[in-house]
C-alpha positions as CSV (number, residue, x, y, z in Angstrom):
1,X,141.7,134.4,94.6
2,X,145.5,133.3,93.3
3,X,144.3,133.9,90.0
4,X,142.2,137.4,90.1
5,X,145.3,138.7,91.9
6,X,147.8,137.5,89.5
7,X,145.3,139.3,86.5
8,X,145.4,142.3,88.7
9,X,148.9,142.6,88.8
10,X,149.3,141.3,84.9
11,X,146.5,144.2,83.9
12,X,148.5,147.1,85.9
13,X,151.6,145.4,84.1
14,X,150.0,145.8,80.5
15,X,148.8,149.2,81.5
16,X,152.3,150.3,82.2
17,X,153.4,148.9,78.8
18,X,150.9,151.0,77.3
19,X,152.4,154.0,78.7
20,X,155.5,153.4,77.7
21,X,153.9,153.0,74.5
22,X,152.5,156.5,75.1
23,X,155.5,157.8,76.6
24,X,157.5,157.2,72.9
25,X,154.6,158.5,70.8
26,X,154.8,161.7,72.7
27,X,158.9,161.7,72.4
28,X,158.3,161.6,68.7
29,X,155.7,164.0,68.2
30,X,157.6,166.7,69.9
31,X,160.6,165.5,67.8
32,X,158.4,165.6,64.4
33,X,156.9,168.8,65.8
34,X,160.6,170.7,65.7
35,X,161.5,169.2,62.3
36,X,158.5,170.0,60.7
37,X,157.6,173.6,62.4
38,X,154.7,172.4,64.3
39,X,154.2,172.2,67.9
40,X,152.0,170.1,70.1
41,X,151.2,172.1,73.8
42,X,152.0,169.5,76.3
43,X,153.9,166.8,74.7
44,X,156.7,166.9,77.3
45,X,155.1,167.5,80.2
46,X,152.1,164.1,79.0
47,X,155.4,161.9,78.3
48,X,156.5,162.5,81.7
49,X,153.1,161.8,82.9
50,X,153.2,158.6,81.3
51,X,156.8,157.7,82.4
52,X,155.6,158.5,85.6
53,X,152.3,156.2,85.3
54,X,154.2,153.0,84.1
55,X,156.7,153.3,86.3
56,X,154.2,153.1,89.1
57,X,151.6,150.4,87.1
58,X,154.8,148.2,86.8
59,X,156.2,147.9,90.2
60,X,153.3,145.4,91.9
61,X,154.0,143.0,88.5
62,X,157.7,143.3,89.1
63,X,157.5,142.7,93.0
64,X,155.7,139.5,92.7
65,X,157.9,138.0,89.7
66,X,160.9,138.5,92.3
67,X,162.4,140.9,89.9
68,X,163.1,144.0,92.5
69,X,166.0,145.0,93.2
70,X,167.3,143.2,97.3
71,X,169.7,144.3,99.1
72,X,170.7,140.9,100.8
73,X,174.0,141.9,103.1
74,X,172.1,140.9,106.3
75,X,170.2,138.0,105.3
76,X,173.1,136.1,103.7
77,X,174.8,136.2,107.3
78,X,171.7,134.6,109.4
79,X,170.9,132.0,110.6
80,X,167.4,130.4,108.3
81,X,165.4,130.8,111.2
82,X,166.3,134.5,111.9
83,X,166.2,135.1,108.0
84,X,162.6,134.1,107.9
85,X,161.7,136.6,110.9
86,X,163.9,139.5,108.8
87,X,161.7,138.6,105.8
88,X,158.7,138.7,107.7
89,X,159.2,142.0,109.3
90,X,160.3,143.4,106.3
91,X,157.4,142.1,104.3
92,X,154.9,143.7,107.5
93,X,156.5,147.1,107.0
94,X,156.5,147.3,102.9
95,X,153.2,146.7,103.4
96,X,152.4,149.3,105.9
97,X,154.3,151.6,104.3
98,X,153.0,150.9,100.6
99,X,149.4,150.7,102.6
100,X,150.5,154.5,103.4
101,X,151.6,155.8,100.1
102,X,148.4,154.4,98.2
103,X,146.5,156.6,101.0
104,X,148.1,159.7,100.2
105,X,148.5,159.2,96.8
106,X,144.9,159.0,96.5
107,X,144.3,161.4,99.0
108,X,146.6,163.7,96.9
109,X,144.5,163.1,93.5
110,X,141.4,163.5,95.2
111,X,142.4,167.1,96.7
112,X,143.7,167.6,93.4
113,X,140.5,167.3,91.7
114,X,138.7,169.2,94.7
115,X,140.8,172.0,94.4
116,X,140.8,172.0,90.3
117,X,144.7,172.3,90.6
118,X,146.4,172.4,87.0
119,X,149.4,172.0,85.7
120,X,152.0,175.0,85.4
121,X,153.1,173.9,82.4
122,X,151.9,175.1,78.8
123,X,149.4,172.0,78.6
124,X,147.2,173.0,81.8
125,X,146.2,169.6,82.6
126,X,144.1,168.6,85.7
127,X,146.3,167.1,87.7
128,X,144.2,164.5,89.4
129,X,144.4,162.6,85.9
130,X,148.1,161.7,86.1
131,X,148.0,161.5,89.4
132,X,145.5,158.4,88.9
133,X,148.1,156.2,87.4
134,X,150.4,156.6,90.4
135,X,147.5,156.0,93.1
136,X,146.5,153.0,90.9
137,X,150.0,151.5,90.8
138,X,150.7,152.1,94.3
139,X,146.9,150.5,95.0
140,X,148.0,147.3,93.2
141,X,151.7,147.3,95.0
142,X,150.1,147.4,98.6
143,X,148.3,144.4,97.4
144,X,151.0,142.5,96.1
145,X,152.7,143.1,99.5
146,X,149.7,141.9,101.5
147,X,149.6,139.0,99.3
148,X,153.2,138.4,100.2
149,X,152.9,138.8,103.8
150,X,149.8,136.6,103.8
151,X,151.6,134.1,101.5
152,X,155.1,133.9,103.9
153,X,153.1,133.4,106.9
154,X,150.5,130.8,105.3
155,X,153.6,128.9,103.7
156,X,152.1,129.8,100.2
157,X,154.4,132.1,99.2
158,X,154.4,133.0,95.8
159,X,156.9,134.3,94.2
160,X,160.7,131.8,94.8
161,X,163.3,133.0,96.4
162,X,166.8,132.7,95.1
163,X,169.7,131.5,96.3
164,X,171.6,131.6,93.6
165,X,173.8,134.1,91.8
166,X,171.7,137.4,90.5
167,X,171.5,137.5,86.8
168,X,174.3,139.6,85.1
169,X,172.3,142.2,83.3
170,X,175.5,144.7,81.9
């Protein structure tokens, strides 16, 4: 099971590299586009649906390599045994809450495609195909959560925590 859900979460990963991938090839083609005289409908509005689709894809691989961003004011001030509880309730509710946003966000591309909603923009793009990415990545980060959860309170928790100094990233 460790190992389908760690492919999971590398695949979405890759996938959001491609979009990023994506993202730049539709930068330059609208930059080529105005030095050349030539126009592609779209370009901006599918480089923001890519940005928007890595961004989501990414977050389930960058949750489980301990790479998010913690906010650690309380926990450094408890007691280990208290610390544990805070991590466990706060592991319960991302989930729930992730749990809830993968709901609506495929709730949202399915109305989407119900309704045949388009984009406003010049590139009239069926919505419910962007809107895959972002049900997909938040899909895969509900997971990653449960598998957390599941991991703290089975003592098989995956990814380390640190109690050392964050890395300096200026």
């Amino acid at each position: 099971m460790r190992g389908t859900l760690d492919r999971i979460y590398s695949a979405a990963a890759y996938l959001a590299a491609l979009f990023l991938v994506c993202t730049l090839a539709m930068v330059l083609l609208g930059i080529f586009g105005r030095l050349f005289s030539f126009q592609i409908r779209g370009t901006d509005a599918y480089a923001g649906y890519f940005m928007a689709g890595a961004g989501f894809l990414a977050l389930a691989h960058t949750l489980m390599r301990g790479e998010h961003i913690r906010v650690t004011l309380v926990l450094e001030h408890t007691a280990p045994r208290f610390r544990r509880i805070l991590e466990r309730w706060s592991l319960a509710v991302a989930a729930l809450l992730t749990a809830a946003f993968a709901y609506f966000s495929v709730r949202l591309a399915w109305q989407s495609y119900a309704l045949n909603d388009i984009s406003t923009g010049n590139d009239a793009t069926p919505l419910w195909i962007p809107q895959i990415a972002m049900a997909a990545g938040n899909i895969v980060l509900a997971i990653a959560f449960v598998d957390l959860l599941i991991g703290d309170l089975t003592g098989t928790r995956v990814i380390a925590q640190s109690d050392s100094e964050p890395a300096h990233v200026e």
